[in-house]
mmCIF entry with sequence, helices, sheets and N, C-alpha, C, O atoms, coordinates in Angstrom:
data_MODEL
# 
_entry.id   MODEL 
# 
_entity.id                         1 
_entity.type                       polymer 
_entity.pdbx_number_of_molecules   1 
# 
_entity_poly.entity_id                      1 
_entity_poly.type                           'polypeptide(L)' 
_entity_poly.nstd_linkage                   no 
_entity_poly.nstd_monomer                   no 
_entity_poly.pdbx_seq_one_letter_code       
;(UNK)(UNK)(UNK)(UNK)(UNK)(UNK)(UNK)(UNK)(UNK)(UNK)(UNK)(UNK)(UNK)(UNK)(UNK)(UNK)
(UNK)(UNK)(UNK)(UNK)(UNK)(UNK)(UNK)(UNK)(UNK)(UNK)(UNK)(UNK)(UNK)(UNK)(UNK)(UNK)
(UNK)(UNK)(UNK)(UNK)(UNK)(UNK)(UNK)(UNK)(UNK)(UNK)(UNK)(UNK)
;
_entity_poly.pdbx_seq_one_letter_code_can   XXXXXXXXXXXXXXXXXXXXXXXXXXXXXXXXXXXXXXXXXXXX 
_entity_poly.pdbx_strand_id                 A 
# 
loop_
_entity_poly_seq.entity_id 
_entity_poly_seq.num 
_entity_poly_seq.mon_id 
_entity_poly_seq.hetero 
1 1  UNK n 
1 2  UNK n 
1 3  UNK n 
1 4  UNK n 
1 5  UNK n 
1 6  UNK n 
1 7  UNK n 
1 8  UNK n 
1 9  UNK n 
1 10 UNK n 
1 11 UNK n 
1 12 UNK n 
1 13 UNK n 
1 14 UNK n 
1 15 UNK n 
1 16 UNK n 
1 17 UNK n 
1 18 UNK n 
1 19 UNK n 
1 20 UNK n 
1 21 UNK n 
1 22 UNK n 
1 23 UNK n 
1 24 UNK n 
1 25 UNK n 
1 26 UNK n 
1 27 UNK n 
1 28 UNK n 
1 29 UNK n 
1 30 UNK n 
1 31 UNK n 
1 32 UNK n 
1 33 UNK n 
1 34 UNK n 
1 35 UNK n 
1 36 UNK n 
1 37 UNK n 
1 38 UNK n 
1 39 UNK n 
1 40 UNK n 
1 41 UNK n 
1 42 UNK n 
1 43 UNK n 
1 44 UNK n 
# 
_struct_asym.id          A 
_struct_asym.entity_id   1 
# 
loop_
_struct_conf.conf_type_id 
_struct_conf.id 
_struct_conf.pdbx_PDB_helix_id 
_struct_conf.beg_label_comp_id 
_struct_conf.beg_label_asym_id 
_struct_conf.beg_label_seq_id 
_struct_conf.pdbx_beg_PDB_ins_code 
_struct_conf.end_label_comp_id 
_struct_conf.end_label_asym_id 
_struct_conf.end_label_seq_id 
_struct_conf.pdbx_end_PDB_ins_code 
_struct_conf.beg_auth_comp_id 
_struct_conf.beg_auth_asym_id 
_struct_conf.beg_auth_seq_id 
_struct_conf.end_auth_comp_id 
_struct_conf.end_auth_asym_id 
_struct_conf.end_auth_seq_id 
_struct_conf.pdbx_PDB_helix_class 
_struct_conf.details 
_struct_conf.pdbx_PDB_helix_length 
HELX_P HELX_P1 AA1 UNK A 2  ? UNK A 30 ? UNK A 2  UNK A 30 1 ? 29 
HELX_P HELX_P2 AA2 UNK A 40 ? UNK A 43 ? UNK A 40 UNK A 43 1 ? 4  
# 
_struct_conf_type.id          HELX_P 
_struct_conf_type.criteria    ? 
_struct_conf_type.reference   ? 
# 
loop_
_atom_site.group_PDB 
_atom_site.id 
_atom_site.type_symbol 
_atom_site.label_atom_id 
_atom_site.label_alt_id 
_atom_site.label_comp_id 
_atom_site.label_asym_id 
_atom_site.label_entity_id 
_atom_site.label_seq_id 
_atom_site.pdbx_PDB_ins_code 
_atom_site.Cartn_x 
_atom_site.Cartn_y 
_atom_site.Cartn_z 
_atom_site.occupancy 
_atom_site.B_iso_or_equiv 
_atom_site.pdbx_formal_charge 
_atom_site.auth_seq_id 
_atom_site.auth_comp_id 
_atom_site.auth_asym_id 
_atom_site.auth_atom_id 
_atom_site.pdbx_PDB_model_num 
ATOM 1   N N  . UNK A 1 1  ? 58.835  95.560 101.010 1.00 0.00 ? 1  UNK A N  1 
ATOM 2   C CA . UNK A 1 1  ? 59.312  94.481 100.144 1.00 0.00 ? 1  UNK A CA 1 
ATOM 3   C C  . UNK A 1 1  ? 60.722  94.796 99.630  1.00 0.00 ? 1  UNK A C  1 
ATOM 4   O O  . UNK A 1 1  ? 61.489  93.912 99.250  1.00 0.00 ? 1  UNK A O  1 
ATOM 5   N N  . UNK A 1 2  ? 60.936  95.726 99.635  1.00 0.00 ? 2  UNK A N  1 
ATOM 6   C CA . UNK A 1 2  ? 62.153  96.403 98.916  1.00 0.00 ? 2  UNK A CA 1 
ATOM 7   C C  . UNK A 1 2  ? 63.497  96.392 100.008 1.00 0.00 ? 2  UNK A C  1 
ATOM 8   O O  . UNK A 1 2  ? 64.697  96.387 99.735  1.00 0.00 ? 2  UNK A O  1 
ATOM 9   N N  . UNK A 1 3  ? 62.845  96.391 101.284 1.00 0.00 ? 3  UNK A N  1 
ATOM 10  C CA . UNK A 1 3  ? 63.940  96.017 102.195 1.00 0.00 ? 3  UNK A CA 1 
ATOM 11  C C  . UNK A 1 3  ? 64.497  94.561 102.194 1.00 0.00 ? 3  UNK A C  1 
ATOM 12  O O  . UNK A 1 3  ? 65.651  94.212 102.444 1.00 0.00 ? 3  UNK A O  1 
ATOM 13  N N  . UNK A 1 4  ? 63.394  93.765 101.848 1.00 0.00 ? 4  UNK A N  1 
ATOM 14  C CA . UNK A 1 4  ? 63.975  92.331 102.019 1.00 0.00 ? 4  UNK A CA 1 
ATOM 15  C C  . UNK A 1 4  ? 64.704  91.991 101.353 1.00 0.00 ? 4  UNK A C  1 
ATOM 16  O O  . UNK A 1 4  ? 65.560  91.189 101.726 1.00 0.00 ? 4  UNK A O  1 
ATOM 17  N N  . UNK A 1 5  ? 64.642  92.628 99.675  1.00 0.00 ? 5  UNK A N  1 
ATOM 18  C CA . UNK A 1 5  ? 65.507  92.509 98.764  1.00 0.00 ? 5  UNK A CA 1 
ATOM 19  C C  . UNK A 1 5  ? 66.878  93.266 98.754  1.00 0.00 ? 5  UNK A C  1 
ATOM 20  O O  . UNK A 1 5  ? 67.956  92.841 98.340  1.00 0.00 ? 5  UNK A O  1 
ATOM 21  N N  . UNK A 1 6  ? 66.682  94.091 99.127  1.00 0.00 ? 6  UNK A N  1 
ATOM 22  C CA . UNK A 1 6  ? 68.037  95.167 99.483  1.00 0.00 ? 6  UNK A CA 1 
ATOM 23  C C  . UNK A 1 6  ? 68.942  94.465 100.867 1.00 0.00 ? 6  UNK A C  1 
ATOM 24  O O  . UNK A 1 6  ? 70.132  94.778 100.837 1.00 0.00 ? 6  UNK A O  1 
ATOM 25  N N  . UNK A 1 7  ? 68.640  93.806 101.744 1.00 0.00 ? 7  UNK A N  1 
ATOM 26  C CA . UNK A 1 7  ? 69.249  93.291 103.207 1.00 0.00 ? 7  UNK A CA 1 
ATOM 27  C C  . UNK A 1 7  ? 70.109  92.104 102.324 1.00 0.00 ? 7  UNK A C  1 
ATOM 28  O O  . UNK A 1 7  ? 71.286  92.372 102.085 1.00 0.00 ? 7  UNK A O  1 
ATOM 29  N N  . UNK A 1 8  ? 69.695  91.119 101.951 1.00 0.00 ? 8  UNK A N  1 
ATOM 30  C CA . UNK A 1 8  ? 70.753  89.813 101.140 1.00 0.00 ? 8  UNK A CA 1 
ATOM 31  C C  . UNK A 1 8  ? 71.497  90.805 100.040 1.00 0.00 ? 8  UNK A C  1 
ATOM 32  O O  . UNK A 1 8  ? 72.704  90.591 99.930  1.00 0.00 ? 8  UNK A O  1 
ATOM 33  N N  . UNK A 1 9  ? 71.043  91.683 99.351  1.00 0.00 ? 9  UNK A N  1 
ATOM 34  C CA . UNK A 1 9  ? 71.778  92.302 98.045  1.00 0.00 ? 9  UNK A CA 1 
ATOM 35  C C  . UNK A 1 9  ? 73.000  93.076 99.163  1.00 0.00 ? 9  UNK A C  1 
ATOM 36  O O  . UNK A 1 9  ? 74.160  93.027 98.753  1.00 0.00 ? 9  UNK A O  1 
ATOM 37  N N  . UNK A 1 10 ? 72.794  93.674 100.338 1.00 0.00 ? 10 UNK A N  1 
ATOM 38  C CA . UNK A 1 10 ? 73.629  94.867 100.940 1.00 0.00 ? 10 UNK A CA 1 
ATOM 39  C C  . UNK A 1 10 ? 74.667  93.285 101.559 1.00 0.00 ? 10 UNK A C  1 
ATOM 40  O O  . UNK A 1 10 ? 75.843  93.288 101.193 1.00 0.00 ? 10 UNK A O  1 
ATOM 41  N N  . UNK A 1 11 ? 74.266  92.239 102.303 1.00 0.00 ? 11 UNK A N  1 
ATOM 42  C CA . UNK A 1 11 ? 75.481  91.178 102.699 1.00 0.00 ? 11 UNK A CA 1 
ATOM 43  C C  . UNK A 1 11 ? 75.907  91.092 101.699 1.00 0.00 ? 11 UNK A C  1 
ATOM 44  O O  . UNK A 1 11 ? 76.907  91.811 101.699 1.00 0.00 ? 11 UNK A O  1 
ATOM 45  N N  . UNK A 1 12 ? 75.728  90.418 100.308 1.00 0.00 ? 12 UNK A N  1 
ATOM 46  C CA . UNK A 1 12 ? 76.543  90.028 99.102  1.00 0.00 ? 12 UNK A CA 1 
ATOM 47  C C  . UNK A 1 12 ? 77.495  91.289 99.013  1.00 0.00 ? 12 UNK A C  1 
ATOM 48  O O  . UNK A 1 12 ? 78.677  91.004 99.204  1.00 0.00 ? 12 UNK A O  1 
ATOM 49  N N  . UNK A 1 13 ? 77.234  92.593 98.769  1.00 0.00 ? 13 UNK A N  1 
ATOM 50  C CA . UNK A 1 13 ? 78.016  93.692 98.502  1.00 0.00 ? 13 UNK A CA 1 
ATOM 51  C C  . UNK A 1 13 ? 78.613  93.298 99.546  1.00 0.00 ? 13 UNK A C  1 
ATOM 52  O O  . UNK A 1 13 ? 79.160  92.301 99.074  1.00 0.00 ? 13 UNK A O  1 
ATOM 53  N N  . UNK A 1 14 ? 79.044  93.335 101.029 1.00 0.00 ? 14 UNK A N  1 
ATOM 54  C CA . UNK A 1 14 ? 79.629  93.306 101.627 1.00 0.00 ? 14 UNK A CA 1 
ATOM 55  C C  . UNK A 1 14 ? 80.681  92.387 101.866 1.00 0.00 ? 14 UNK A C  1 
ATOM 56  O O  . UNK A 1 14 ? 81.783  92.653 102.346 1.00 0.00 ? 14 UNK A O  1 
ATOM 57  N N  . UNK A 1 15 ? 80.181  91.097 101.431 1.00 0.00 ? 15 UNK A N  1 
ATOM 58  C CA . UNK A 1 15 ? 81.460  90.151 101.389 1.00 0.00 ? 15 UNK A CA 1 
ATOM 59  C C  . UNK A 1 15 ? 81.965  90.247 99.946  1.00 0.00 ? 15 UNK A C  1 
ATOM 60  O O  . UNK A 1 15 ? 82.729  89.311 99.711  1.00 0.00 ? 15 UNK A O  1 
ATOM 61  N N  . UNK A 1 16 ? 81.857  90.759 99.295  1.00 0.00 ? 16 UNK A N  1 
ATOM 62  C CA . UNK A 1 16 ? 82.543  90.722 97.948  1.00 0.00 ? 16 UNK A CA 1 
ATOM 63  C C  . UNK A 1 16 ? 83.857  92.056 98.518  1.00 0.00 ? 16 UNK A C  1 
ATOM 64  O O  . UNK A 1 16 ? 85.087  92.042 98.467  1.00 0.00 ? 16 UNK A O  1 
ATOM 65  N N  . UNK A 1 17 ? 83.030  92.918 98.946  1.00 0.00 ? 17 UNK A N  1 
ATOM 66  C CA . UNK A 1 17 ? 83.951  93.943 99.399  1.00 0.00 ? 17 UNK A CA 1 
ATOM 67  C C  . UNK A 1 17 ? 84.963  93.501 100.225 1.00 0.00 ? 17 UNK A C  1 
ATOM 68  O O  . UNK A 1 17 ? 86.048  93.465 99.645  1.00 0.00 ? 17 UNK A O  1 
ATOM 69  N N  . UNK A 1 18 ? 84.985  93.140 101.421 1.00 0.00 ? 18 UNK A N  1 
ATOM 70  C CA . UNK A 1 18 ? 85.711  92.038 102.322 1.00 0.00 ? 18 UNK A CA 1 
ATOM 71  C C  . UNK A 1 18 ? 86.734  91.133 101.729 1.00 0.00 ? 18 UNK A C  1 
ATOM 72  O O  . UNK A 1 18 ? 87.866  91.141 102.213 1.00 0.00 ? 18 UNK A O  1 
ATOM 73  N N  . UNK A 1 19 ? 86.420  90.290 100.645 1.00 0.00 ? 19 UNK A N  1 
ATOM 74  C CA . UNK A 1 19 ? 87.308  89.119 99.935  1.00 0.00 ? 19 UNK A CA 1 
ATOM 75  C C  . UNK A 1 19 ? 87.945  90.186 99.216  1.00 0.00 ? 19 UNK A C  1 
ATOM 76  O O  . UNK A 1 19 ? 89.157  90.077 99.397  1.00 0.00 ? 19 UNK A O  1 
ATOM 77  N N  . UNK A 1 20 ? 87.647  91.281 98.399  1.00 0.00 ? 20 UNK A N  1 
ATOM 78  C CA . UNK A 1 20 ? 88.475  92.306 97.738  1.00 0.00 ? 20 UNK A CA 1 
ATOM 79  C C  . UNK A 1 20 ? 89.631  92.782 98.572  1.00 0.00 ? 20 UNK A C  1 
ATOM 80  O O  . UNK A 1 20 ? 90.819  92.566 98.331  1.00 0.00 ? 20 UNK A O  1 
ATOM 81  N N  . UNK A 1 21 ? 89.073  93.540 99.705  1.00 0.00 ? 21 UNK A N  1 
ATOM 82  C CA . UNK A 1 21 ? 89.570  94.379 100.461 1.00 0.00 ? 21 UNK A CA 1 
ATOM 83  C C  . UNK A 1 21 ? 91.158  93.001 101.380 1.00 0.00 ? 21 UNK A C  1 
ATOM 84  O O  . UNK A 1 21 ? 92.338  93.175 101.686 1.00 0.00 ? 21 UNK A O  1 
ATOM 85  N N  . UNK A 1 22 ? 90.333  91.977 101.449 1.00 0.00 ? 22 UNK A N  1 
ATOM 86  C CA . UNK A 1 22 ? 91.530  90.614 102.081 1.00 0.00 ? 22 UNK A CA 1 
ATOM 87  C C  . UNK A 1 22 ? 92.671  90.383 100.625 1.00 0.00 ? 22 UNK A C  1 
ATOM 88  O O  . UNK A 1 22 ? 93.883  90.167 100.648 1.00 0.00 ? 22 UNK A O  1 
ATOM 89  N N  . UNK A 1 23 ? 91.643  90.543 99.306  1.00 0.00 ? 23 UNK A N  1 
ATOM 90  C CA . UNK A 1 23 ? 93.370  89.723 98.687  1.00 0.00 ? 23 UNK A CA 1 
ATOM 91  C C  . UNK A 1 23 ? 94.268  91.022 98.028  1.00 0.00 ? 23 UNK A C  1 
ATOM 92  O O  . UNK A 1 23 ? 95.280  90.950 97.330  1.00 0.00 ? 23 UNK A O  1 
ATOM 93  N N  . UNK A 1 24 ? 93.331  92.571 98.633  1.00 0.00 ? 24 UNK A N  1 
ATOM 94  C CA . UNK A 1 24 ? 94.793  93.578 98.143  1.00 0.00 ? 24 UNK A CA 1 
ATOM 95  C C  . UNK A 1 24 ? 95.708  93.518 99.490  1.00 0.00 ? 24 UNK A C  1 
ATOM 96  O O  . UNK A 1 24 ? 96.874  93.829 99.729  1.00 0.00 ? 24 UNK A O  1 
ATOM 97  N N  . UNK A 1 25 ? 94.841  93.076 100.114 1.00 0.00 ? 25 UNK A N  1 
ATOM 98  C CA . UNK A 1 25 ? 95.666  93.127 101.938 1.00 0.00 ? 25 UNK A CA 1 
ATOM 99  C C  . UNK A 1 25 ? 97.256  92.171 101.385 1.00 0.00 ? 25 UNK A C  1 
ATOM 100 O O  . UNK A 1 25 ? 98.435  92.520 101.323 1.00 0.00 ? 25 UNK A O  1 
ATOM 101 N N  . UNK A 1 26 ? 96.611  90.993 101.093 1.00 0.00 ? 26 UNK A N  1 
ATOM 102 C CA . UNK A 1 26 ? 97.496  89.955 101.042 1.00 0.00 ? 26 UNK A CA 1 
ATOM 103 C C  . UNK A 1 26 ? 98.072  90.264 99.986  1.00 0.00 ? 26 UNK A C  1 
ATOM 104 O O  . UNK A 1 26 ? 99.196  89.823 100.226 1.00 0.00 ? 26 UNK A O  1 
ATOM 105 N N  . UNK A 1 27 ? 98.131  90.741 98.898  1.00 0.00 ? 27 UNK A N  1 
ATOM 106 C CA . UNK A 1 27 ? 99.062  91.276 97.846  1.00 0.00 ? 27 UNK A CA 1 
ATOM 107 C C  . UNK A 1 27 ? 100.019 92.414 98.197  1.00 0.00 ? 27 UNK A C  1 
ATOM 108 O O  . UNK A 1 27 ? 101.206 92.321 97.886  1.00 0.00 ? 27 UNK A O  1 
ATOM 109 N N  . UNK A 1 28 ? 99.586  93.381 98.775  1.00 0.00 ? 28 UNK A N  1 
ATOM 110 C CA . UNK A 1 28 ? 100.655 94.144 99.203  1.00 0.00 ? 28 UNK A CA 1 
ATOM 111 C C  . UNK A 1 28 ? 101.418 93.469 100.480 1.00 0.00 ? 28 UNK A C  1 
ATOM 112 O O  . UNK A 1 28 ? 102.643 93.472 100.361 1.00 0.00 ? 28 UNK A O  1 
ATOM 113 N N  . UNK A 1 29 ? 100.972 92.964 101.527 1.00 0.00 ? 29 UNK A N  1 
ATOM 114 C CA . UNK A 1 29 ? 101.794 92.043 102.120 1.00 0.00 ? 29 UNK A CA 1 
ATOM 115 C C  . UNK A 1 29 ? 103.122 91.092 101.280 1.00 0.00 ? 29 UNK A C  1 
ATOM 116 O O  . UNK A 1 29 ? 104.270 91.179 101.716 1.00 0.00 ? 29 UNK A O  1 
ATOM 117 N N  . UNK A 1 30 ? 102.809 90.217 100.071 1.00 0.00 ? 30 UNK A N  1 
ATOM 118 C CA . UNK A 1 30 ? 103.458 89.350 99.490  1.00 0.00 ? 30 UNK A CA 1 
ATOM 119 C C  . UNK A 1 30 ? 104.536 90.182 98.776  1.00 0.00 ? 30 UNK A C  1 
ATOM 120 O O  . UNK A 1 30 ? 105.557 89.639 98.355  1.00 0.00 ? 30 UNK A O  1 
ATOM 121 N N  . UNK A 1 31 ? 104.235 91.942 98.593  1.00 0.00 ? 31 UNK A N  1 
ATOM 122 C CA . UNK A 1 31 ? 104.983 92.752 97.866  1.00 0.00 ? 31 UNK A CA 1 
ATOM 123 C C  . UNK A 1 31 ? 106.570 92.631 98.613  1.00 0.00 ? 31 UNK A C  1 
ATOM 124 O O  . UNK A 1 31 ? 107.164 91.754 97.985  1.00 0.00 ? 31 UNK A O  1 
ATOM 125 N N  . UNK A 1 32 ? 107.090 92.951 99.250  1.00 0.00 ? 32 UNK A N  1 
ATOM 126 C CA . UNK A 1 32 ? 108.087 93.142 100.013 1.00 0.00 ? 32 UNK A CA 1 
ATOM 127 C C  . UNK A 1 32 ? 108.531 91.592 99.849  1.00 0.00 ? 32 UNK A C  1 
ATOM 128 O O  . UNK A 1 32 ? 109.518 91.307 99.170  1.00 0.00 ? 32 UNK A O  1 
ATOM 129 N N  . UNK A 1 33 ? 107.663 90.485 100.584 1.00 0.00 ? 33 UNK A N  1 
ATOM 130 C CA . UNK A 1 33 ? 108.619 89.160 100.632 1.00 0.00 ? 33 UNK A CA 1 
ATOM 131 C C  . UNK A 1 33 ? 108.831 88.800 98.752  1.00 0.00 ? 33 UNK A C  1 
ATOM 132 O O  . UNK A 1 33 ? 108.080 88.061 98.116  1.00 0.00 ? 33 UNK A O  1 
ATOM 133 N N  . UNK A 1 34 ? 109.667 89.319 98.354  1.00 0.00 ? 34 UNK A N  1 
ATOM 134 C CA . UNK A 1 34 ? 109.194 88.649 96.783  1.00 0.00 ? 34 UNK A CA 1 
ATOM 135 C C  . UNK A 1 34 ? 110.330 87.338 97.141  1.00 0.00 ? 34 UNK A C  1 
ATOM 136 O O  . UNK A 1 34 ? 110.639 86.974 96.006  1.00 0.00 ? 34 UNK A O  1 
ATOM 137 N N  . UNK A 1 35 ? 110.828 86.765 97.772  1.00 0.00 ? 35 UNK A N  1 
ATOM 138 C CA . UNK A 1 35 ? 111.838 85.712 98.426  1.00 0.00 ? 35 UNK A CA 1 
ATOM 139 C C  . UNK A 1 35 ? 110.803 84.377 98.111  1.00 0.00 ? 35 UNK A C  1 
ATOM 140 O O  . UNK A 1 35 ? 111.121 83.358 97.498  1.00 0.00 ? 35 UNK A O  1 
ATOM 141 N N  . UNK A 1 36 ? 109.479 84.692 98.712  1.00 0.00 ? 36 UNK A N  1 
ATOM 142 C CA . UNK A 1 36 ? 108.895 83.910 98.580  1.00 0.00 ? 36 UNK A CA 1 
ATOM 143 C C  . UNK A 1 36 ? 107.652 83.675 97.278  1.00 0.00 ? 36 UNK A C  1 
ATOM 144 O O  . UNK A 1 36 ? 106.623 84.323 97.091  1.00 0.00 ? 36 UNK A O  1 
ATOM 145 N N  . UNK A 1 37 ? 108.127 82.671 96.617  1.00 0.00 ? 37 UNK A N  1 
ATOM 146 C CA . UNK A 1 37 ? 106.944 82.572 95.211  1.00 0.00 ? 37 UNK A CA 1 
ATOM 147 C C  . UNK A 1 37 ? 105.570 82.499 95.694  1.00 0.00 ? 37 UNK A C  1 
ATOM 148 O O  . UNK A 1 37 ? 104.947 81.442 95.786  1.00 0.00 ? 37 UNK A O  1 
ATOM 149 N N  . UNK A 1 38 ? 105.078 83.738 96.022  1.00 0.00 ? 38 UNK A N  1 
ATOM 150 C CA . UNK A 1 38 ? 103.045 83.297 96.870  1.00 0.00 ? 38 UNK A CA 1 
ATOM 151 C C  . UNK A 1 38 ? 102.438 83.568 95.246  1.00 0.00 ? 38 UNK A C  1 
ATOM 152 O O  . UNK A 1 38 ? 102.994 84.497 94.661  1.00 0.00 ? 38 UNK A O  1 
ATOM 153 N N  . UNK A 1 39 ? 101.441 82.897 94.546  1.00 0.00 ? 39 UNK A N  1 
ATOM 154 C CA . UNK A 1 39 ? 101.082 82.927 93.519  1.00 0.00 ? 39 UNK A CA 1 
ATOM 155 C C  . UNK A 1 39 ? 99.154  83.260 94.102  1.00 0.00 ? 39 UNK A C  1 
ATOM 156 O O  . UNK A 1 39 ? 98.466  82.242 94.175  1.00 0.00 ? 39 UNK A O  1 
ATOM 157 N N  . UNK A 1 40 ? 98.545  84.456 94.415  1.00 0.00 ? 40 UNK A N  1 
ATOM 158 C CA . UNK A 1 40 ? 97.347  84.960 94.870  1.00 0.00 ? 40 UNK A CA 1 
ATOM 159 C C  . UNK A 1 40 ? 96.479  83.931 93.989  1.00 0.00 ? 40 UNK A C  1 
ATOM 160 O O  . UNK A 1 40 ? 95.508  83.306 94.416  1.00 0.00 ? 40 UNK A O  1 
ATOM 161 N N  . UNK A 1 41 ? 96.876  83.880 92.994  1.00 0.00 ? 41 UNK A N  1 
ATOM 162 C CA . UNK A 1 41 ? 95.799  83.205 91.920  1.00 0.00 ? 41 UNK A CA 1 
ATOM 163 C C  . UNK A 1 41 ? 95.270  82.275 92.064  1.00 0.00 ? 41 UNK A C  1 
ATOM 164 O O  . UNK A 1 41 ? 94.113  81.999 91.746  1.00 0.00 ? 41 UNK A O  1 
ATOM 165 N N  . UNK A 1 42 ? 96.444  81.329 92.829  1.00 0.00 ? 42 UNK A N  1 
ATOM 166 C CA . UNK A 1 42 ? 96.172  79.894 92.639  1.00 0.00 ? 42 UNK A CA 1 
ATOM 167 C C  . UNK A 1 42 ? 95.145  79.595 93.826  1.00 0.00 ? 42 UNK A C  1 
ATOM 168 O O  . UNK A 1 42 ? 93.979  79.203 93.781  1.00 0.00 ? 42 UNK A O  1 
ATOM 169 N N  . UNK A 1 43 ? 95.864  79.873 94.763  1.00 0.00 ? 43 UNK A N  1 
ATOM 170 C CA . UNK A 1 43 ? 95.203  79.948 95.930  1.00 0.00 ? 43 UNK A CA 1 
ATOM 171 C C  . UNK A 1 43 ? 93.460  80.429 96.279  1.00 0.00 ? 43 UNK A C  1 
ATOM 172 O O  . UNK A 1 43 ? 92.814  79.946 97.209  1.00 0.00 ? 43 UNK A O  1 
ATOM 173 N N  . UNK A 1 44 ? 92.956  81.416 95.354  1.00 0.00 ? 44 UNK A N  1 
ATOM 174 C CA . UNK A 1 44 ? 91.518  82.064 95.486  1.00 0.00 ? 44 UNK A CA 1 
ATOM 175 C C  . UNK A 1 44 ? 91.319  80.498 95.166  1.00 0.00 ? 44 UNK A C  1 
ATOM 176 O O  . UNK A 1 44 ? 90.186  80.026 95.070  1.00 0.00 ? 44 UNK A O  1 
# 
């Protein structure tokens, strides 16, 4: 029983990790162009 609950709890950890791991991607990317106004915030 404890697996079934742990398999959806281990995907959720995983895409939270993923969307984390994508908007430091895209923040240090946007670091260098500062030319361009990218506002991360608005966009999530």
């Amino acid at each position: 029983m404890k697996k079934l609950i742990s398999f959806p709890l281990l995907c959720a950890v995983l895409v939270v990790i993923a969307i984390i791991f994508a908007l430091t991607i895209r923040s240090c990317a946007t670091r260098p162009l500062q030319a361009q106004p990218v506002t991360p915030s608005t966009t999530a």
